[in-house]
Structures are given as structure tokens and as C-alpha cells.
Predicted model as a PDB file, atoms N, CA, C, CB and O in Angstrom, pLDDT in the B-factor column:
MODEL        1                                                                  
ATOM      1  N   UNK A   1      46.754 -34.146 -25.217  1.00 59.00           N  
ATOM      2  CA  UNK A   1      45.373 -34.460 -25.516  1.00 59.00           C  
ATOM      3  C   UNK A   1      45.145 -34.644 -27.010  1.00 59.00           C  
ATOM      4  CB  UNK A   1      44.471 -33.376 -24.985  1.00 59.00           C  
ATOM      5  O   UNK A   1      44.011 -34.624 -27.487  1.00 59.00           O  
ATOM      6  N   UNK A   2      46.331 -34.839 -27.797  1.00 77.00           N  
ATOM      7  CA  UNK A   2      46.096 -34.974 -29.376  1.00 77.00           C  
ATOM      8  C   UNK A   2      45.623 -36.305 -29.909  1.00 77.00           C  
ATOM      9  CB  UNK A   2      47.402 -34.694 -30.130  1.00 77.00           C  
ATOM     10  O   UNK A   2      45.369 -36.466 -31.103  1.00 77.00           O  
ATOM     11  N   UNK A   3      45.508 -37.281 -28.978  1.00 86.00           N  
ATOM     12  CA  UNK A   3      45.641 -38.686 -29.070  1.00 86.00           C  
ATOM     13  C   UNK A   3      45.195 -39.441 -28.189  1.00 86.00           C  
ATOM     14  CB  UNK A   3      46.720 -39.031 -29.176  1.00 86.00           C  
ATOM     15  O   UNK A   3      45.406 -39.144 -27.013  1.00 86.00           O  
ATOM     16  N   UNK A   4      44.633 -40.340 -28.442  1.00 89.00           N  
ATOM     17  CA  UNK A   4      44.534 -41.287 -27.749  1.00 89.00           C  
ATOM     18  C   UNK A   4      46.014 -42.285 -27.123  1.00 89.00           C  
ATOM     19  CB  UNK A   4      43.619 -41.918 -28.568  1.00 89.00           C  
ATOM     20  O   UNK A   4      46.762 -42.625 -28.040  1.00 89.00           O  
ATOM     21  N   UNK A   5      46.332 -42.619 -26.092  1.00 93.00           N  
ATOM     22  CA  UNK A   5      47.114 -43.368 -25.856  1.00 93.00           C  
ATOM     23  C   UNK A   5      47.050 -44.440 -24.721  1.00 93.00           C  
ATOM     24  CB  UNK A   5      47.940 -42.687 -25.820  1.00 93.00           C  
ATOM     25  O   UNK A   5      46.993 -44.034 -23.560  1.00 93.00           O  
ATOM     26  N   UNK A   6      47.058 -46.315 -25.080  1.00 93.00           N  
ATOM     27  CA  UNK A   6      46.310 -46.840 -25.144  1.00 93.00           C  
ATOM     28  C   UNK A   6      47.817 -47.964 -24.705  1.00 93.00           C  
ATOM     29  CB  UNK A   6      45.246 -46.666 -26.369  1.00 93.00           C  
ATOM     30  O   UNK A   6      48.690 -48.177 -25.546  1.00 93.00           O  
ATOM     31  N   UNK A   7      47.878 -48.606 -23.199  1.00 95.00           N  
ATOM     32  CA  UNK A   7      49.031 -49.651 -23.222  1.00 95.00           C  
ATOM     33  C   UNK A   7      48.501 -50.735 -22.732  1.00 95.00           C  
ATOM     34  CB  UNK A   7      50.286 -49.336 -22.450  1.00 95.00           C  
ATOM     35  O   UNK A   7      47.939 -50.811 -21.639  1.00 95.00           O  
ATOM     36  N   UNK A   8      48.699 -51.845 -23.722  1.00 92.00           N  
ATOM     37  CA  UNK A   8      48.084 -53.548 -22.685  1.00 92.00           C  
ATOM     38  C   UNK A   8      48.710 -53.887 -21.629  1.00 92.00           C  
ATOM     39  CB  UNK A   8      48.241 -55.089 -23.409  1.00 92.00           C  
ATOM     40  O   UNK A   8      49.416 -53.238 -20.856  1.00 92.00           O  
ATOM     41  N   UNK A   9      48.284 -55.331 -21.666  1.00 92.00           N  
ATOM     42  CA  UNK A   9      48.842 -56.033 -20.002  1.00 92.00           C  
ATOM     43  C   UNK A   9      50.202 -56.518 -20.664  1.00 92.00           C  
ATOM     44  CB  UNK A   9      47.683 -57.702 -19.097  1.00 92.00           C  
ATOM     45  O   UNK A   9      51.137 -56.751 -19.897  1.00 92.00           O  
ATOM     46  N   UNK A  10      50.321 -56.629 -21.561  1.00 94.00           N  
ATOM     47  CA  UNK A  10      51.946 -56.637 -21.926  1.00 94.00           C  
ATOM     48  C   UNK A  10      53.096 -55.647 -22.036  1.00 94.00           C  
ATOM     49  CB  UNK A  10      52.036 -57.036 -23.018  1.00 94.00           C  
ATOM     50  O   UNK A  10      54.258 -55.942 -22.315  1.00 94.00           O  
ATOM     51  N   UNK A  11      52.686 -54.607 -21.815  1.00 95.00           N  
ATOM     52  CA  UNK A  11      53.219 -53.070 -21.684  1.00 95.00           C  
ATOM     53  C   UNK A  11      53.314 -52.485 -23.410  1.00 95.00           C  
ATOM     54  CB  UNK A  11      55.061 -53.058 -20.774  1.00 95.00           C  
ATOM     55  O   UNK A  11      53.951 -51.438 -23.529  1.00 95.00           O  
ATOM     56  N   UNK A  12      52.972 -52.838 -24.179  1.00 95.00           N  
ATOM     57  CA  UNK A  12      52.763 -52.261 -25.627  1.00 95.00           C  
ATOM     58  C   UNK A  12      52.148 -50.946 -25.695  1.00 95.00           C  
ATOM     59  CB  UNK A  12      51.890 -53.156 -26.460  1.00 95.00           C  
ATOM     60  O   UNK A  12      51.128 -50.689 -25.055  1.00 95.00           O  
ATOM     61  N   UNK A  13      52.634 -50.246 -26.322  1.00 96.00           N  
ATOM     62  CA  UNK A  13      51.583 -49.240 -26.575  1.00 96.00           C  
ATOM     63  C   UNK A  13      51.277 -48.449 -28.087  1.00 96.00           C  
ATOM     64  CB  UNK A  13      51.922 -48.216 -25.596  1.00 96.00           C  
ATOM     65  O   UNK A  13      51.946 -48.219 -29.094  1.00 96.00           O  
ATOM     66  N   UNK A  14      49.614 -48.124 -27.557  1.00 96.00           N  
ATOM     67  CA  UNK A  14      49.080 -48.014 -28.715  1.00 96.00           C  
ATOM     68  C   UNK A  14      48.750 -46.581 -28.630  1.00 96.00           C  
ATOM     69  CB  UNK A  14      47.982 -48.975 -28.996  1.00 96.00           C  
ATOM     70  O   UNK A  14      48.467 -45.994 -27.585  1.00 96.00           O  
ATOM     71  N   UNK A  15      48.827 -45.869 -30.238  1.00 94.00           N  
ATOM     72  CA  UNK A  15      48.280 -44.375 -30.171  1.00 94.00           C  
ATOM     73  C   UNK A  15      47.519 -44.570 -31.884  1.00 94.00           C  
ATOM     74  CB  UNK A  15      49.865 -42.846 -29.932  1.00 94.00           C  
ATOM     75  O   UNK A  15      47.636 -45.254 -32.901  1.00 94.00           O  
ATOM     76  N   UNK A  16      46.482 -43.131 -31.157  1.00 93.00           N  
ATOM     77  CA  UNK A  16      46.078 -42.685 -32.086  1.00 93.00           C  
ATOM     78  C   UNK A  16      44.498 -43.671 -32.394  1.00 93.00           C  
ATOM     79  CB  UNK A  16      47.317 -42.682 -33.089  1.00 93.00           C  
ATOM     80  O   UNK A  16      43.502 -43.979 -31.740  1.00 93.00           O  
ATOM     81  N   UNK A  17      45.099 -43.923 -33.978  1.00 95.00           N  
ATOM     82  CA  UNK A  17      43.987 -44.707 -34.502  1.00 95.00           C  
ATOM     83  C   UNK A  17      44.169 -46.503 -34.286  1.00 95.00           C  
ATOM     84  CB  UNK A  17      43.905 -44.267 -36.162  1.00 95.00           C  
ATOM     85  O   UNK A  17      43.399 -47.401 -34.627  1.00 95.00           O  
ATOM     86  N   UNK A  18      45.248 -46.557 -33.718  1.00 95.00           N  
ATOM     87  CA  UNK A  18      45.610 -47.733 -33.480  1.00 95.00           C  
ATOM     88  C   UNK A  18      44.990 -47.836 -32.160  1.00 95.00           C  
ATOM     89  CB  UNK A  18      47.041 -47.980 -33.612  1.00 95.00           C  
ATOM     90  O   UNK A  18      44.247 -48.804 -32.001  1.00 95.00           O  
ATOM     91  N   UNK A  19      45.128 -47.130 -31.307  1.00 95.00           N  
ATOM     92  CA  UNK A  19      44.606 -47.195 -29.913  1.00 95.00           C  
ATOM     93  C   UNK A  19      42.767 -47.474 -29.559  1.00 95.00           C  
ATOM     94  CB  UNK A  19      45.091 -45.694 -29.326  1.00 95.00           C  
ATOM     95  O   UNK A  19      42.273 -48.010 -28.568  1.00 95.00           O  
ATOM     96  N   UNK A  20      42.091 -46.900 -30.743  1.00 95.00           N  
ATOM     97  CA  UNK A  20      40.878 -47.345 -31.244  1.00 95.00           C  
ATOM     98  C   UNK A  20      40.391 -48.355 -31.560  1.00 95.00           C  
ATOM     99  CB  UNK A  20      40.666 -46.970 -31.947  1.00 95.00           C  
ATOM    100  O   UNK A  20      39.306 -48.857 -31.267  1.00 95.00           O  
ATOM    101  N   UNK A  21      41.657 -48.869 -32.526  1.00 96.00           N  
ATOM    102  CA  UNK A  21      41.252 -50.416 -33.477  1.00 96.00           C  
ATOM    103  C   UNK A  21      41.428 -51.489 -32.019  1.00 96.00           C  
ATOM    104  CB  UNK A  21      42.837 -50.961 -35.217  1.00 96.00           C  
ATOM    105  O   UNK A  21      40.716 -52.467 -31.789  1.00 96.00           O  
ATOM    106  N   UNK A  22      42.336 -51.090 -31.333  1.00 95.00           N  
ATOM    107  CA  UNK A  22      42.418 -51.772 -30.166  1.00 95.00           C  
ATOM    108  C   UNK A  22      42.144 -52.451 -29.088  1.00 95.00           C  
ATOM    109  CB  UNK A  22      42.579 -51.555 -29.944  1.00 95.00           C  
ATOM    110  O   UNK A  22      42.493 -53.599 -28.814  1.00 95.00           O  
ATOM    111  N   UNK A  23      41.392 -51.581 -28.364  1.00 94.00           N  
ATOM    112  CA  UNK A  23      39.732 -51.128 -28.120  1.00 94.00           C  
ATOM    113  C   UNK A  23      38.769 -51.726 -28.681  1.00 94.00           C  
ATOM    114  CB  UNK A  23      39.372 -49.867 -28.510  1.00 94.00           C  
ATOM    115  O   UNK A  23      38.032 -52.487 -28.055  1.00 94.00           O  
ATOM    116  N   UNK A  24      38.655 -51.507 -29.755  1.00 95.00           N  
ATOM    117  CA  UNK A  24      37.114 -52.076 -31.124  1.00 95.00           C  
ATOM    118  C   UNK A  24      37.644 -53.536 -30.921  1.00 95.00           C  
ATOM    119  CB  UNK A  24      37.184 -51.370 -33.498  1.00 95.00           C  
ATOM    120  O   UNK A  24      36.882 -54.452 -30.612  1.00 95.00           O  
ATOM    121  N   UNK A  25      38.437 -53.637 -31.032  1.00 95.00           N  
ATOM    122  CA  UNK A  25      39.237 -55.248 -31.174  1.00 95.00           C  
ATOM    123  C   UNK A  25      38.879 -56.064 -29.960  1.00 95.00           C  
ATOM    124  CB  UNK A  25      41.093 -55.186 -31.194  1.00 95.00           C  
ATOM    125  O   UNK A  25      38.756 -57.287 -30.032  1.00 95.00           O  
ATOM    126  N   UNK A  26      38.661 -55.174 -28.496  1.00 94.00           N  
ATOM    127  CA  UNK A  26      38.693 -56.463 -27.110  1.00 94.00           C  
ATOM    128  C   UNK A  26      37.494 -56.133 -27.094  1.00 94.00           C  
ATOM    129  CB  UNK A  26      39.638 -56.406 -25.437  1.00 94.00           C  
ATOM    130  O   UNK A  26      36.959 -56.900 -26.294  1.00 94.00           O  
ATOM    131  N   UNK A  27      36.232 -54.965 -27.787  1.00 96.00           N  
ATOM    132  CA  UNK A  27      34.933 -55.134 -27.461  1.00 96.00           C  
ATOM    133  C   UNK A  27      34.092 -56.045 -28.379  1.00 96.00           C  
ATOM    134  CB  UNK A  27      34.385 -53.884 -27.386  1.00 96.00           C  
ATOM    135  O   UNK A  27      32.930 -56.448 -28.351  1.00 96.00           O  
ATOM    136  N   UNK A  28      35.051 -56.192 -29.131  1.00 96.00           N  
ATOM    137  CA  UNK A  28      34.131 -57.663 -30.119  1.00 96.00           C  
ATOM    138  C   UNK A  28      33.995 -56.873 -31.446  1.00 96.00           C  
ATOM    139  CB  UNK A  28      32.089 -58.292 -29.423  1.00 96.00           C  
ATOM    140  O   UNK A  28      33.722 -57.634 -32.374  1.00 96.00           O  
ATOM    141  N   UNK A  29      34.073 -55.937 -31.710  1.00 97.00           N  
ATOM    142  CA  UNK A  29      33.925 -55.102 -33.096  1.00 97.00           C  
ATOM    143  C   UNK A  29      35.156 -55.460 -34.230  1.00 97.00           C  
ATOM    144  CB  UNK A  29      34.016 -53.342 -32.702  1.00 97.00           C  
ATOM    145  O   UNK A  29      35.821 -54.683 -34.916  1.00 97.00           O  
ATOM    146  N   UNK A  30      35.182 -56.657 -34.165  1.00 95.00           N  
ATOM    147  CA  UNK A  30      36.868 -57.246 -35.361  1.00 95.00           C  
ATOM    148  C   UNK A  30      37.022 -57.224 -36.695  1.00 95.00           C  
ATOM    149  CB  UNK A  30      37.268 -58.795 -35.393  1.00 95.00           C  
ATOM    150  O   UNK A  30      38.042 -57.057 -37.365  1.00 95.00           O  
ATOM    151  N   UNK A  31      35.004 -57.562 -37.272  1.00 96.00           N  
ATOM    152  CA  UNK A  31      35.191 -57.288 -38.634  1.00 96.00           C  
ATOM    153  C   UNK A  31      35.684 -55.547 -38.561  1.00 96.00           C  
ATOM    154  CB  UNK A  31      33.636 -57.675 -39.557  1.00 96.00           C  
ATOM    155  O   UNK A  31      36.802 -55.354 -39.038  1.00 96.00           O  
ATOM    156  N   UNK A  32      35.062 -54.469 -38.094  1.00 95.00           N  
ATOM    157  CA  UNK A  32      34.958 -53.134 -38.062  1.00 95.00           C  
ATOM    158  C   UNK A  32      36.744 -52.594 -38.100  1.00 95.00           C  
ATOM    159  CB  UNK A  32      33.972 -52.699 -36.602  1.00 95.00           C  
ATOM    160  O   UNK A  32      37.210 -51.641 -38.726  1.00 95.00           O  
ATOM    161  N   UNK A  33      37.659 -53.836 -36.966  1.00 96.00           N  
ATOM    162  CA  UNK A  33      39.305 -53.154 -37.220  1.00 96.00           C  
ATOM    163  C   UNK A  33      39.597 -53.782 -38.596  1.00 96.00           C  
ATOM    164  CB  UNK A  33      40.721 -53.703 -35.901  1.00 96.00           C  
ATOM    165  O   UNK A  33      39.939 -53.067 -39.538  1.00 96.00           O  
ATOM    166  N   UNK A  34      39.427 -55.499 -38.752  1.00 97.00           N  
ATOM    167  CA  UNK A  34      39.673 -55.445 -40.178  1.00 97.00           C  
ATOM    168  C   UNK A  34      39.467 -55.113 -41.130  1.00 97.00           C  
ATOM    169  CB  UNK A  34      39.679 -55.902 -40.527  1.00 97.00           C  
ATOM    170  O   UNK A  34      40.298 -55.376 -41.999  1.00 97.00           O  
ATOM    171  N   UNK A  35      38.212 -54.331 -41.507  1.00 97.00           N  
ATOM    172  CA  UNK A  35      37.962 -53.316 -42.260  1.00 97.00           C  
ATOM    173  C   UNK A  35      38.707 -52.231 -42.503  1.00 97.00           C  
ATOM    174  CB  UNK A  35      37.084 -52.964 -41.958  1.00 97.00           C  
ATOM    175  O   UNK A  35      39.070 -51.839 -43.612  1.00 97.00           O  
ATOM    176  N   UNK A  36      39.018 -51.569 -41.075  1.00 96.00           N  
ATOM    177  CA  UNK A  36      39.585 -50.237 -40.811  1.00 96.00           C  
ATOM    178  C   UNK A  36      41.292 -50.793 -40.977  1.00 96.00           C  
ATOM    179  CB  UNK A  36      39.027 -49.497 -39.062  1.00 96.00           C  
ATOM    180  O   UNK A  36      42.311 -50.113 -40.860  1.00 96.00           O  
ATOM    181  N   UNK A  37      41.171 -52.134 -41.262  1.00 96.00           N  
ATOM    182  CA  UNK A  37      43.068 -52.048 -41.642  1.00 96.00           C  
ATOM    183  C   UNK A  37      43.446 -52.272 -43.012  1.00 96.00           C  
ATOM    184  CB  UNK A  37      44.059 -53.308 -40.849  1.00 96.00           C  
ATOM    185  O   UNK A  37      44.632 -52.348 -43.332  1.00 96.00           O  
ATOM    186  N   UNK A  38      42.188 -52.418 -44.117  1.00 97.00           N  
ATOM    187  CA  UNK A  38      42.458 -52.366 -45.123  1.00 97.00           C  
ATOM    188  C   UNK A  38      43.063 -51.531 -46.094  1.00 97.00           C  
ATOM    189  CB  UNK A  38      41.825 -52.586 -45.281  1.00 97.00           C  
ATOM    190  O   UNK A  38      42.448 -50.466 -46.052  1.00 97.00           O  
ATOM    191  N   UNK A  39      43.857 -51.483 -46.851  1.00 95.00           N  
ATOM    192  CA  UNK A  39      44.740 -50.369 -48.069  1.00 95.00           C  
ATOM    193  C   UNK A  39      43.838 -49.669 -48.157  1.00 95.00           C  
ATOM    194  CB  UNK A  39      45.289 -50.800 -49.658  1.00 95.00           C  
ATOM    195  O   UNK A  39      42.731 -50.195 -48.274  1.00 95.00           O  
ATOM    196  N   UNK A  40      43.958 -48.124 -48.134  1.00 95.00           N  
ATOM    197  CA  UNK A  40      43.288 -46.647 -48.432  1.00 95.00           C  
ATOM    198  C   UNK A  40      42.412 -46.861 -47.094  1.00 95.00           C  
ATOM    199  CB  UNK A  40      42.268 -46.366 -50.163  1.00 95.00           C  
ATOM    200  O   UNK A  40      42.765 -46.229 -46.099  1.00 95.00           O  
ATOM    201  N   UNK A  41      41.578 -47.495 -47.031  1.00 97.00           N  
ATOM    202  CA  UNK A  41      41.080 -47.552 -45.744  1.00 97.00           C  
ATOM    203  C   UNK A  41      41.514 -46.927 -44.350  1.00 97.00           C  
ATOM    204  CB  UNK A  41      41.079 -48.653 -45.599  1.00 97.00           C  
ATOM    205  O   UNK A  41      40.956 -46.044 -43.698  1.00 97.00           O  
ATOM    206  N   UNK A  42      43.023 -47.860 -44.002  1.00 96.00           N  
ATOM    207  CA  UNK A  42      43.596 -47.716 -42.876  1.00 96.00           C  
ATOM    208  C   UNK A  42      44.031 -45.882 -42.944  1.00 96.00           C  
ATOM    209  CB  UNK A  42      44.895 -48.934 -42.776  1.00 96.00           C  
ATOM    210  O   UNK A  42      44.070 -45.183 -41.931  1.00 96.00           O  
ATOM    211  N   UNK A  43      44.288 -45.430 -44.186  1.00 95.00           N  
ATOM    212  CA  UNK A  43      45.248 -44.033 -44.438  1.00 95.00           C  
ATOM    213  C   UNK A  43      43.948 -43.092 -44.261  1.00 95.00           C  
ATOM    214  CB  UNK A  43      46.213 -43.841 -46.261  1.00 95.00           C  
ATOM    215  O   UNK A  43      43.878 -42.038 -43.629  1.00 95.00           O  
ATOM    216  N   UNK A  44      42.984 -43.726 -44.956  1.00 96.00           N  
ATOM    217  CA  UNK A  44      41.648 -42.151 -44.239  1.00 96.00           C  
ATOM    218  C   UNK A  44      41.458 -42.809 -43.201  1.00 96.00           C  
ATOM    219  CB  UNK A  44      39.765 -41.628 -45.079  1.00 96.00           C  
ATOM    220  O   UNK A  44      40.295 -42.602 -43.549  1.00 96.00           O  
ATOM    221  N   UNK A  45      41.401 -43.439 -42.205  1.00 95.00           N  
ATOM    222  CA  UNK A  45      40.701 -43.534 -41.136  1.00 95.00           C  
ATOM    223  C   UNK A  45      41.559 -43.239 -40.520  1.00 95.00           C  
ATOM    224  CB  UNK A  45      40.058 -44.534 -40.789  1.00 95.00           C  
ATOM    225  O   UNK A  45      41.044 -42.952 -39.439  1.00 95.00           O  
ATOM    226  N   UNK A  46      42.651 -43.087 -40.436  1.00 94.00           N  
ATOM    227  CA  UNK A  46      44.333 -42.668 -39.643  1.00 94.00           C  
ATOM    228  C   UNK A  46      44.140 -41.021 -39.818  1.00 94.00           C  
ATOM    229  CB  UNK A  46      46.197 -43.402 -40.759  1.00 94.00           C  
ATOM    230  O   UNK A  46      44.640 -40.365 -38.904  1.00 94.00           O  
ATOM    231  N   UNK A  47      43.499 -40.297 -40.839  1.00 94.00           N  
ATOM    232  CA  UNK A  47      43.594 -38.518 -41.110  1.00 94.00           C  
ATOM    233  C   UNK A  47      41.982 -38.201 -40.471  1.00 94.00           C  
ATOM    234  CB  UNK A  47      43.807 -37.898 -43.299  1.00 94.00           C  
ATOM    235  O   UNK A  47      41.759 -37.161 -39.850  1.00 94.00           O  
ATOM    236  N   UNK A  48      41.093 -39.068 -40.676  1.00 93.00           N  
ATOM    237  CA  UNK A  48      40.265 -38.983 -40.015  1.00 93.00           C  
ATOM    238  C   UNK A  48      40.275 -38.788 -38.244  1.00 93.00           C  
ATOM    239  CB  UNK A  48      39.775 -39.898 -40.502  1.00 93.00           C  
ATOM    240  O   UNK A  48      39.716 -37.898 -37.603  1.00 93.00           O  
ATOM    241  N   UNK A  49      40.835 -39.561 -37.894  1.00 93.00           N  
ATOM    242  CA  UNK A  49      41.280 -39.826 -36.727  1.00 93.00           C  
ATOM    243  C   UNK A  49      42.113 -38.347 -35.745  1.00 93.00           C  
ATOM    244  CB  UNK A  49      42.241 -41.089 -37.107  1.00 93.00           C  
ATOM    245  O   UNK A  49      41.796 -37.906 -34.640  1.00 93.00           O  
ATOM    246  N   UNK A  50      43.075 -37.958 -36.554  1.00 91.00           N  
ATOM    247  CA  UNK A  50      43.758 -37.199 -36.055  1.00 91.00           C  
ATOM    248  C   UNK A  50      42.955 -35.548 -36.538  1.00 91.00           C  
ATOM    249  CB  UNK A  50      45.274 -37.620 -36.523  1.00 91.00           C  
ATOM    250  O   UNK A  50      42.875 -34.589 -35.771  1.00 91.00           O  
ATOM    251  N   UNK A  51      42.488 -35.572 -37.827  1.00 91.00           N  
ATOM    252  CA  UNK A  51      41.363 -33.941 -37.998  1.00 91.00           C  
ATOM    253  C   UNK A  51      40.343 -34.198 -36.528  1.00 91.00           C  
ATOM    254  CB  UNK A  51      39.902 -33.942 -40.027  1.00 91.00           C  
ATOM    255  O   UNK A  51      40.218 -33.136 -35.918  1.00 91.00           O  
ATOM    256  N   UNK A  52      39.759 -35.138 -35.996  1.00 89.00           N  
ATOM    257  CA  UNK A  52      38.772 -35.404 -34.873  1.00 89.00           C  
ATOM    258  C   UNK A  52      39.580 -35.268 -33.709  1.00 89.00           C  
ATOM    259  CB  UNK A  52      38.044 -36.825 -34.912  1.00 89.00           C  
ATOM    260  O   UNK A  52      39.043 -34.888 -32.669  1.00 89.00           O  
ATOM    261  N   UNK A  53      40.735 -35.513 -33.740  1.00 88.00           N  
ATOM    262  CA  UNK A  53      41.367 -35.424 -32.359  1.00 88.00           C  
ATOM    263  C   UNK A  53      41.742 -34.183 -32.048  1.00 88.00           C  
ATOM    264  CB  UNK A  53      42.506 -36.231 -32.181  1.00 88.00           C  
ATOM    265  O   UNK A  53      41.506 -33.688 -30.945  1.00 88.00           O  
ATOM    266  N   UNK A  54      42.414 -33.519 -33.078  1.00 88.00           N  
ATOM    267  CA  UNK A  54      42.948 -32.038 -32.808  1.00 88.00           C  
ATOM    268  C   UNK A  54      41.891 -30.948 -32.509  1.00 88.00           C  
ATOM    269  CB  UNK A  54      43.738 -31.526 -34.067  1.00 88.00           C  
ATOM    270  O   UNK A  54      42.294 -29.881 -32.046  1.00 88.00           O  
ATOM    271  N   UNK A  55      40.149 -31.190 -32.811  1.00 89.00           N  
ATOM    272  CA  UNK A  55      38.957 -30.780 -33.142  1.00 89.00           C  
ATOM    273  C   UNK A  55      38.127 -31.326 -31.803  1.00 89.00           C  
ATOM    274  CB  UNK A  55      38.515 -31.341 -34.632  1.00 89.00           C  
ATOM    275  O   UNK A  55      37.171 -30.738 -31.297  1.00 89.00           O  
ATOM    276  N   UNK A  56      38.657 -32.482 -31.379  1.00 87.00           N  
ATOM    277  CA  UNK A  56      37.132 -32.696 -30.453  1.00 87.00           C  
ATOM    278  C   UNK A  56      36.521 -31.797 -29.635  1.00 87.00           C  
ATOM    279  CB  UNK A  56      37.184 -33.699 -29.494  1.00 87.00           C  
ATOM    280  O   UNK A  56      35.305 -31.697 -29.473  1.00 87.00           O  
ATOM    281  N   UNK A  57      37.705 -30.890 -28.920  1.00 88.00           N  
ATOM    282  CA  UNK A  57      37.161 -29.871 -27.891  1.00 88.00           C  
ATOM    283  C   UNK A  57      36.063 -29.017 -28.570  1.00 88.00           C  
ATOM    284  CB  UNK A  57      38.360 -28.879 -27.321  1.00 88.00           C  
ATOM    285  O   UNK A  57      34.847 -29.079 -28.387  1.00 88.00           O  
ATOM    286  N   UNK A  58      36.618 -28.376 -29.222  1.00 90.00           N  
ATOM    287  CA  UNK A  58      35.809 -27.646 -30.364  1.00 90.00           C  
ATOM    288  C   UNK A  58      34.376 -27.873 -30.805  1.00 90.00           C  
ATOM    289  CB  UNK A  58      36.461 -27.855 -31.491  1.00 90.00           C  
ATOM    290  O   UNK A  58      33.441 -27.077 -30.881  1.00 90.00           O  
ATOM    291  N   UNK A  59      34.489 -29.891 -31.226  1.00 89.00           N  
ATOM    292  CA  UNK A  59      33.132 -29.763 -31.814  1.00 89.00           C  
ATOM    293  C   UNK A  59      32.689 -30.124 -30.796  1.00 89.00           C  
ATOM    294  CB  UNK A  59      32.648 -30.452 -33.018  1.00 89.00           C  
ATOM    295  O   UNK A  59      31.508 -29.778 -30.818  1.00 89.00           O  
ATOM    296  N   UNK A  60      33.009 -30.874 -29.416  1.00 89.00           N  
ATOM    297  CA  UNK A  60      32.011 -30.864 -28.489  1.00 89.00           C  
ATOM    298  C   UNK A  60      31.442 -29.568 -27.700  1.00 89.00           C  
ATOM    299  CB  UNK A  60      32.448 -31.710 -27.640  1.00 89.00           C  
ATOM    300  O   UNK A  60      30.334 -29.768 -27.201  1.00 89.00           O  
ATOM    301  N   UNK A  61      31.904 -28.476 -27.523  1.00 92.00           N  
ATOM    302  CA  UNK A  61      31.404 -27.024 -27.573  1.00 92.00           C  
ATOM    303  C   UNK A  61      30.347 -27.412 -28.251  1.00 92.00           C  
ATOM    304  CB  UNK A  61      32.275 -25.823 -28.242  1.00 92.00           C  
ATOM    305  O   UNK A  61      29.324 -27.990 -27.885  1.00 92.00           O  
ATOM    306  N   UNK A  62      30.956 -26.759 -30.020  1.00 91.00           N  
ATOM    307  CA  UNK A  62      29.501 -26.839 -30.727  1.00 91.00           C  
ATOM    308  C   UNK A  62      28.354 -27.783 -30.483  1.00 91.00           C  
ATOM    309  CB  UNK A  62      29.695 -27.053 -32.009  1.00 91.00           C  
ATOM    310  O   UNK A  62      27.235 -27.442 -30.866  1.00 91.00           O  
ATOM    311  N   UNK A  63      28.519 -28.878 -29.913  1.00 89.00           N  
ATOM    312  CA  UNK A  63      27.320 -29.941 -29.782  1.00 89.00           C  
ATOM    313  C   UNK A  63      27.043 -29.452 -28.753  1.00 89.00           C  
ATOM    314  CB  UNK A  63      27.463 -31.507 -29.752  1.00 89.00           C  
ATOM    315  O   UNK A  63      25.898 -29.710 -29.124  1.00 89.00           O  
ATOM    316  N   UNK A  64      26.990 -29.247 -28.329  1.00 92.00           N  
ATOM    317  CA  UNK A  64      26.523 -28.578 -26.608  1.00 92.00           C  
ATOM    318  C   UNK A  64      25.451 -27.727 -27.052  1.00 92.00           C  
ATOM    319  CB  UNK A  64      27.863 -27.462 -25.577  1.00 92.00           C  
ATOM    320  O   UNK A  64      24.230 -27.824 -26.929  1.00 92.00           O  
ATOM    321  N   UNK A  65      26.425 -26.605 -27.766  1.00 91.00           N  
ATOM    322  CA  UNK A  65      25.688 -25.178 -27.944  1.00 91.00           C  
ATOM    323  C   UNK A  65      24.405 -25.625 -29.184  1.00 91.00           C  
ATOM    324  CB  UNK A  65      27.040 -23.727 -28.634  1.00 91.00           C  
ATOM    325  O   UNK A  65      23.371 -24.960 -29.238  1.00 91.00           O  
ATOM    326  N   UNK A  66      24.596 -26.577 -29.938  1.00 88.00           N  
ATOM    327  CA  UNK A  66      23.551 -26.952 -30.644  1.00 88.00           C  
ATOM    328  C   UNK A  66      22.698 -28.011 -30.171  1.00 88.00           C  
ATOM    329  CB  UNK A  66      23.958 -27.231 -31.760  1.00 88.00           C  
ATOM    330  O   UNK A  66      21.794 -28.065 -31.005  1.00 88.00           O  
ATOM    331  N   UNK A  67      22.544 -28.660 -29.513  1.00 86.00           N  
ATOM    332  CA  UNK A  67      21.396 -29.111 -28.448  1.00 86.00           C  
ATOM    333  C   UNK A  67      21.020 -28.300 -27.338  1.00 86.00           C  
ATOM    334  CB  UNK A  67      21.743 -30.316 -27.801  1.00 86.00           C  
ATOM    335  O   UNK A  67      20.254 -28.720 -26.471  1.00 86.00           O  
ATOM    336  N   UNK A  68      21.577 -27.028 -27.316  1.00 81.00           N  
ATOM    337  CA  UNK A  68      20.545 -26.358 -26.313  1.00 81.00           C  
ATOM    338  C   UNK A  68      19.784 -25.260 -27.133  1.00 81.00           C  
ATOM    339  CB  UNK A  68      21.334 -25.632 -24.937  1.00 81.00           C  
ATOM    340  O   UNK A  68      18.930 -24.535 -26.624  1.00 81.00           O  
ATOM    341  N   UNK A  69      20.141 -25.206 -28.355  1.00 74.00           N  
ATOM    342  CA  UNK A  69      19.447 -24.248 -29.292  1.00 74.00           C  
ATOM    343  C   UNK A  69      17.620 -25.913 -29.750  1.00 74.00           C  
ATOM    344  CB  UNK A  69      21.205 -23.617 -31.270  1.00 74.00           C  
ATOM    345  O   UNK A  69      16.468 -25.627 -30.075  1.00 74.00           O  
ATOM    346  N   UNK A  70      17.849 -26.465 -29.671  1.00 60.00           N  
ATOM    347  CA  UNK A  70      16.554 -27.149 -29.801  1.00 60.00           C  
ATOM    348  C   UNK A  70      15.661 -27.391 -29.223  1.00 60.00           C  
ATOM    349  CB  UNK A  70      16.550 -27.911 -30.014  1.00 60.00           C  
ATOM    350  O   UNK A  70      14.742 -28.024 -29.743  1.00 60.00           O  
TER     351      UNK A  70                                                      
ENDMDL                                                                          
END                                                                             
């Protein structure tokens, strides 16, 4: 569950933050991967990616527990 993992109709496969851009890529969001594949760009959105993945359980708890406190 650390990752996303993500294979086309060609059998390729994609992880991670690539598996995202991927995704963003067949829903029409292309400027948003070419953005996200630019120098320094691609490297925080790749640590970004993986601090959120190792974390999601976690912060979705907390979002829970903080929309029922409102």
C-alpha cells in the first residue's frame, strides 16, 4: 500500500508518482504532468508523493476525526 501501481493496455507499468502523471495524462490534465515533469519540479513532486503515500492512512484518520469535531 506504499504506492500507487498503475499498468496500461500495453502491459507497462507505472508506480508511484509516475502512476499519477499517468492518470492526469488520460484525464486531460497534460499541461499539470508537463509541469510536474519539469527539473526540481519532477524531484519534489516524486518526495511529495511518497511523504503522502507512507501517511495517507494516518491523515485520512485525522480528516475524519477533524470533520466530525465541526
Amino acid at each position: 500500500m506504499g504506492q500507487l501501481h498503475l499498468r496500461n493496455s500495453l502491459g507497462a507499468w507505472y508506480i508511484g508518482m509516475d502512476a499519477s502523471r499517468a492518470l492526469y495524462a488520460v484525464l486531460g490534465y497534460r499541461r499539470l504532468v508537463r509541469f510536474s515533469c519539469l527539473p526540481g519540479v519532477r524531484g519534489l513532486m516524486n518526495t511529495g508523493y511518497r511523504f503522502f503515500a507512507r501517511r495517507r492512512i494516518r491523515l485520512g484518520q485525522w480528516w475524519e476525526k477533524r470533520k466530525g469535531k465541526g
